[in-house]
C-alpha positions in Angstrom: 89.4 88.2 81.3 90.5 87.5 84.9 94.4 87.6 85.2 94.5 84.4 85.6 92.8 83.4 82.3 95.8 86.1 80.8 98.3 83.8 82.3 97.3 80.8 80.8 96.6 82.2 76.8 98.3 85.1 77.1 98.0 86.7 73.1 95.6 86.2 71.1 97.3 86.9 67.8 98.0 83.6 65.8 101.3 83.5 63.9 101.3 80.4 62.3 98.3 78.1 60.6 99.1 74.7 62.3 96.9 75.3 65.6 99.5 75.0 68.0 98.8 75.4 71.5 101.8 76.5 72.6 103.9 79.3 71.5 106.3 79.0 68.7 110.0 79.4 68.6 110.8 82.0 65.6 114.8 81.7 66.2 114.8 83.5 62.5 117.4 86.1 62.7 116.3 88.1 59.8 112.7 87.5 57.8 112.3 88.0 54.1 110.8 90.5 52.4 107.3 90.3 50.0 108.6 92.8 48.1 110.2 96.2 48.0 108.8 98.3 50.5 106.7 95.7 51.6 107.2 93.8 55.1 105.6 90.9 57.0 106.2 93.4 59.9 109.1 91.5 60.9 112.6 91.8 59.5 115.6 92.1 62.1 115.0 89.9 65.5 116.9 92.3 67.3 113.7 94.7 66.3 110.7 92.6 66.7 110.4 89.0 66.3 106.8 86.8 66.6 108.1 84.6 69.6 109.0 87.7 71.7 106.1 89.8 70.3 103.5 86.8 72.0 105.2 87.5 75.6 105.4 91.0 74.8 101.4 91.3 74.7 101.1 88.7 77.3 103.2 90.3 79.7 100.9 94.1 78.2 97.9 92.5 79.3 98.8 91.8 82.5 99.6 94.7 83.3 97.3 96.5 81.8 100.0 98.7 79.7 99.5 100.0 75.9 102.8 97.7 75.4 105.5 95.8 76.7 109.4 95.1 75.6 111.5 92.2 76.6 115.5 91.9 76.7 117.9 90.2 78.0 118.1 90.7 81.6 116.1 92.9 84.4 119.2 94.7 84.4 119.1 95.7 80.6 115.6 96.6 81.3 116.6 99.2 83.7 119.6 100.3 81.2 117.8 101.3 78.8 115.3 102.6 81.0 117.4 105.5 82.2 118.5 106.2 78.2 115.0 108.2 78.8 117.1 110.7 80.8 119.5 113.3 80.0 122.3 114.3 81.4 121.0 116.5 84.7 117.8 115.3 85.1 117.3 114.0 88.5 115.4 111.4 89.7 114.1 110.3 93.0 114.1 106.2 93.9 112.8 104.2 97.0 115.7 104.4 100.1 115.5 100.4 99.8 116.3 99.3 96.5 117.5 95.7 94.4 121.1 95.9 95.0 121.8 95.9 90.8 119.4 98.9 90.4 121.6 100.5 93.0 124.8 99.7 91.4 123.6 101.5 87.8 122.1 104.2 89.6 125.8 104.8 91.9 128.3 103.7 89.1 126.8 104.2 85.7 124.1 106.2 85.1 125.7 109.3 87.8 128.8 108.9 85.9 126.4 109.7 82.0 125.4 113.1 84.4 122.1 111.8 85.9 121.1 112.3 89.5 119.4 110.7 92.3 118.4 111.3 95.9 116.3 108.2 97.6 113.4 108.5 100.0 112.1 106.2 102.5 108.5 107.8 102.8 105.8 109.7 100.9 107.4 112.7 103.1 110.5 111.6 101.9 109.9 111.7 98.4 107.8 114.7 98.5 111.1 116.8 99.9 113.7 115.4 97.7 111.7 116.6 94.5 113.6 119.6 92.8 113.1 121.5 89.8 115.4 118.6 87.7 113.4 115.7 88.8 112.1 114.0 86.2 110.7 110.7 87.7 110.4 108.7 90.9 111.9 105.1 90.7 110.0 102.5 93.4 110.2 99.2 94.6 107.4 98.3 96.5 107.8 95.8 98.4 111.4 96.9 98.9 114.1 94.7 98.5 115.2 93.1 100.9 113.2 95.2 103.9 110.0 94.3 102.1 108.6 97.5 103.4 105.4 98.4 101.5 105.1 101.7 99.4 101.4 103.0 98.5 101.7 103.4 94.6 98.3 105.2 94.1 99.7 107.7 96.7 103.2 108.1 95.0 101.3 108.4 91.7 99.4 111.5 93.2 102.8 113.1 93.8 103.8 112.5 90.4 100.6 113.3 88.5 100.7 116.7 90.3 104.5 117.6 89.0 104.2 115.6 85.7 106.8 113.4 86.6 106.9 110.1 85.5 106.3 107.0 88.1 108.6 103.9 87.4 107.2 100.8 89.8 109.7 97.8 89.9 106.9 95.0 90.4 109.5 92.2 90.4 108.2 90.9 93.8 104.3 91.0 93.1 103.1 90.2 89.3 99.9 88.8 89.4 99.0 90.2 93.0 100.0 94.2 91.9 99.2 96.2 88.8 101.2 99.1 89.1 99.5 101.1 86.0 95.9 100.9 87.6 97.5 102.7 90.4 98.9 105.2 88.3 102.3 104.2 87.1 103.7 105.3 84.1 106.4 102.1 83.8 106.2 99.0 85.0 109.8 97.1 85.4 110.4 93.1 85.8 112.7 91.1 86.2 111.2 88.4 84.3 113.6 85.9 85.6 112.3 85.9 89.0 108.4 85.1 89.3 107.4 85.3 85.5 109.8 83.0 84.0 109.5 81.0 87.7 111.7 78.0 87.2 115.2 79.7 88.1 116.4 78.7 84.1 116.2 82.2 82.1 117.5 85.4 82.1 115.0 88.1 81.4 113.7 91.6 81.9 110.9 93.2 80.6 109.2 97.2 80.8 105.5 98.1 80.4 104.6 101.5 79.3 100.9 103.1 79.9 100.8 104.9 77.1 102.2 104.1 73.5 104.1 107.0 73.2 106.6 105.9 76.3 106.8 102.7 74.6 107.8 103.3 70.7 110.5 105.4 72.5 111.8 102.7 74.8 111.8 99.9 71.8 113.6 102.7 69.6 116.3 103.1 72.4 116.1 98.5 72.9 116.4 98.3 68.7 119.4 100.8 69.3 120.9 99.1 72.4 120.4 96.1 71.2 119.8 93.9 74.6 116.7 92.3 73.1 115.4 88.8 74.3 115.9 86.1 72.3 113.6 83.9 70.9 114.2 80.6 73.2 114.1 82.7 76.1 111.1 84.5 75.1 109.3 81.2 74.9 110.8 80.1 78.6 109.1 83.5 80.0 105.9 82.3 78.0 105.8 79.2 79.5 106.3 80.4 82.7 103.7 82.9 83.1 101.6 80.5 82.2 101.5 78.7 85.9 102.0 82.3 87.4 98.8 82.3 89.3 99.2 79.3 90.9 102.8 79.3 91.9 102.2 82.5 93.3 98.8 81.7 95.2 100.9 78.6 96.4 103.8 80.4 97.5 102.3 83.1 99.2 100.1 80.3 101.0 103.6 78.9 102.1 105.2 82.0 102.8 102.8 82.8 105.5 103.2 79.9 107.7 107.4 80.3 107.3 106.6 83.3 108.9 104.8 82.4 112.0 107.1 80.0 112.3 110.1 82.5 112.4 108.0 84.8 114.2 107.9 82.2 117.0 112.1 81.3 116.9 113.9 82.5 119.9 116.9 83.0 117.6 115.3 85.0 114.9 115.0 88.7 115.8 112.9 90.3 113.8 110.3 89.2 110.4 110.2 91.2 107.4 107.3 90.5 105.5 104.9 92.5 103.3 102.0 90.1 103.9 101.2 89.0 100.5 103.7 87.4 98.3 106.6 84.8 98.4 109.6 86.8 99.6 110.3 86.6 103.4 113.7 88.6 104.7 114.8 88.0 108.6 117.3 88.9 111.0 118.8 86.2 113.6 120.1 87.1 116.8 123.8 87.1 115.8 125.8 86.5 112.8 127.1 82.9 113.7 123.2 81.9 113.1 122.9 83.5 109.9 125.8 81.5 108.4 125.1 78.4 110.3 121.8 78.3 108.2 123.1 79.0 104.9 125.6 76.1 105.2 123.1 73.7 106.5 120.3 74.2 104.8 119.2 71.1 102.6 116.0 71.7 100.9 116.4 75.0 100.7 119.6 76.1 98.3 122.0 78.7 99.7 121.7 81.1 96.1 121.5 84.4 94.3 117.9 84.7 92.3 114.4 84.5 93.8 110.6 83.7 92.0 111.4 80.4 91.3 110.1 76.8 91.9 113.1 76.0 94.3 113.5 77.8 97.6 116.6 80.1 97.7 117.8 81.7 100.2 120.3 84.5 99.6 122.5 86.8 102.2 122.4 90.4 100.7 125.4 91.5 102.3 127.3 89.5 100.3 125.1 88.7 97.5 122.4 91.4 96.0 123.9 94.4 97.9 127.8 93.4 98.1 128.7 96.8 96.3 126.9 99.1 98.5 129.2 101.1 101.2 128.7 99.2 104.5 127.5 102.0 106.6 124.4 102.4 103.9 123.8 98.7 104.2 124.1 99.2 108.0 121.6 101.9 107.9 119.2 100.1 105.7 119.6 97.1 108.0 121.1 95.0 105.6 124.0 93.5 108.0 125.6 90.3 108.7 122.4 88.7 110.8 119.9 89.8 107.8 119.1 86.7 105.3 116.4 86.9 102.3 114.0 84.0 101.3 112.1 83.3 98.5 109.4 80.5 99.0 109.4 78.0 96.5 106.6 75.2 95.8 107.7 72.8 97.9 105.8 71.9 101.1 105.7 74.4 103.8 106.3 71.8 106.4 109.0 70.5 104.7 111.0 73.8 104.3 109.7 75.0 108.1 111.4 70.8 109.2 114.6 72.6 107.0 115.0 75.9 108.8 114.7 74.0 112.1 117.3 71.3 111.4 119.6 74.5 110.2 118.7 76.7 113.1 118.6 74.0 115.6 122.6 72.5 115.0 123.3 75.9 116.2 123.4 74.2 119.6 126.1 71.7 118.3 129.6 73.0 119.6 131.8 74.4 116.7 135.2 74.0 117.1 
């Protein structure tokens, strides 16, 4: 089936006799068994329950991945992601990275013995491998440079080590299927574009072959930062207008940026050229702030993917606790300002970013 068709049906497997359309909500803790020794195939939510099991195979299909495992934030995603690793192993990530996964990598996972060197080119990542590298951990686009990585290219790298490829596809489900390209994990945060309406918390892996994945849900039944059944159903709905809302905001996206490509007081465009998340520097800091407090239609906030525009300042916001001279280098500084396109009308957010950019002129006491 075409993705899009995915999107709207999602799994096929029927768990109930009614012939409801829509998903239901299991929000059963614990399920009963036939009788001893026997199981359903569902006992413990915390394990496997129905209503995170349909987005599970959704989210598998779309993909393209042998399976998939929710839980309860793109952050728990990635935490039990590196309980793959032991204490040692090193691993190799893009230079320009989501300002959480940063944060683990810096203050968690170093401190459980793991290491990491980042690479901003296929050169790059080519040198930093060592005889302790286990994987190579990208972003692509990169957040919040929105530089472009060629996955098939990194995969090559990996394939030819046997290390594993981890592609954070956050920015670009629906437009990007990591796995066909050769990853080995897919990560999302499936409160940003998947769940789409800025009102869930959610994260989710996708393994390419089932043996990753019956080892990453033992180490989510262990951790125990499963999704819960509500949630599940909010990712469900979601991904059911994924197409759409994406075709729609990359539509809008576009003309944002040749707008700001034409602004005398923005600097410099960072844009991947497909997808809904715009970043941009302005020609001095008093600009940059000037916008987030005047901005109307757009709302001055953390979060991306959803129906509402947000625009977010990573120097204070996503990246906040990396040292300032990385940020610096990276070019996240105090004139840097990261948008995610929403679904309302283009020429109604461009009319927003002008009445915001153009008070500049107003005299501020």
């Amino acid at each position: 089936m075409d993705i899009s068709t995915i999107c709207v049906h999602g799994c096929s497997k029927q768990y109930d006799s009614t012939g409801s359309v829509a998903a239901p909500i299991y929000l059963s803790s614990t399920f009963a068994h036939p009788s001893v020794g026997e199981s359903t195939g569902f006992d413990y939510s915390r394990s496997l329950n129905p209503t995170r099991e349909h987005l599970e195979h959704t989210v598998a299909a779309l993909e393209g991945g042998a399976g998939a495992i929710g839980f309860s934030s793109g952050m728990a995603a990635v935490s039990v992601l590196m309980e793959l690793f032991s204490p040692g192993d090193h691993i190799v990530a893009s230079d320009d990275l989501y300002g959480g996964t940063y944060r683990l990598f810096n203050h968690i996972s170093e401190k459980n013995g793991l290491k990491f060197s980042y690479a901003d080119s296929l050169e790059n990542i080519k040198a930093a491998i060592e005889p302790a590298t286990k994987a190579v951990f990208i972003e692509t686009p990169t957040n919040p440079m929105m530089r472009i990585i060629d996955i098939a290219e990194v995969a090559k790298i990996t394939q030819e080590r046997g290390l594993l490829l981890i592609v954070d596809n956050t920015f670009l489900p629906y437009f990007q299927r990591p796995i066909a390209l050769g990853a080995d994990i897919v990560l999302h945060s499936g409160t940003k574009y998947l769940g789409g309406h800025n009102d869930v918390l959610a994260g989710l892996l996708v393994a390419k072959e089932n043996a990753i994945n019956e080892r990453l849900r033992f180490l989510a039944k262990t951790t125990g930062g499963c999704l819960s059944p509500f949630d599940s159903y909010l990712v469900i709905r979601g991904i059911k207008t994924l197409a759409i809302r994406m075709e729609r905001m990359q539509e809008s996206a576009q003309a944002i940026v040749q707008w700001l490509g034409a602004n005398s007081k923005v600097a410099k465009v960072y844009y991947s050229g497909i997808g809904g998340m715009i970043s941009f520097s302005l020609c001095d800091e008093q600009t940059a702030v000037k916008i987030l407090e005047r901005v109307k239609i757009i709302k001055y906030a953390e979060s991306l993917g959803g129906a509402e525009s947000l625009i977010t300042y990573p120097m204070l916001q996503t990246h906040a606790d990396m040292p300032e001279n990385e940020r610096n280098a990276r070019g996240i500084d105090a004139r840097l300002l990261r948008l995610s396109v929403g679904l309302e009308s283009a020429k109604d957010l461009i009319a927003d970013l002008e009445q915001a950019i153009g008070s500049i002129h107003e005299k501020v006491d």
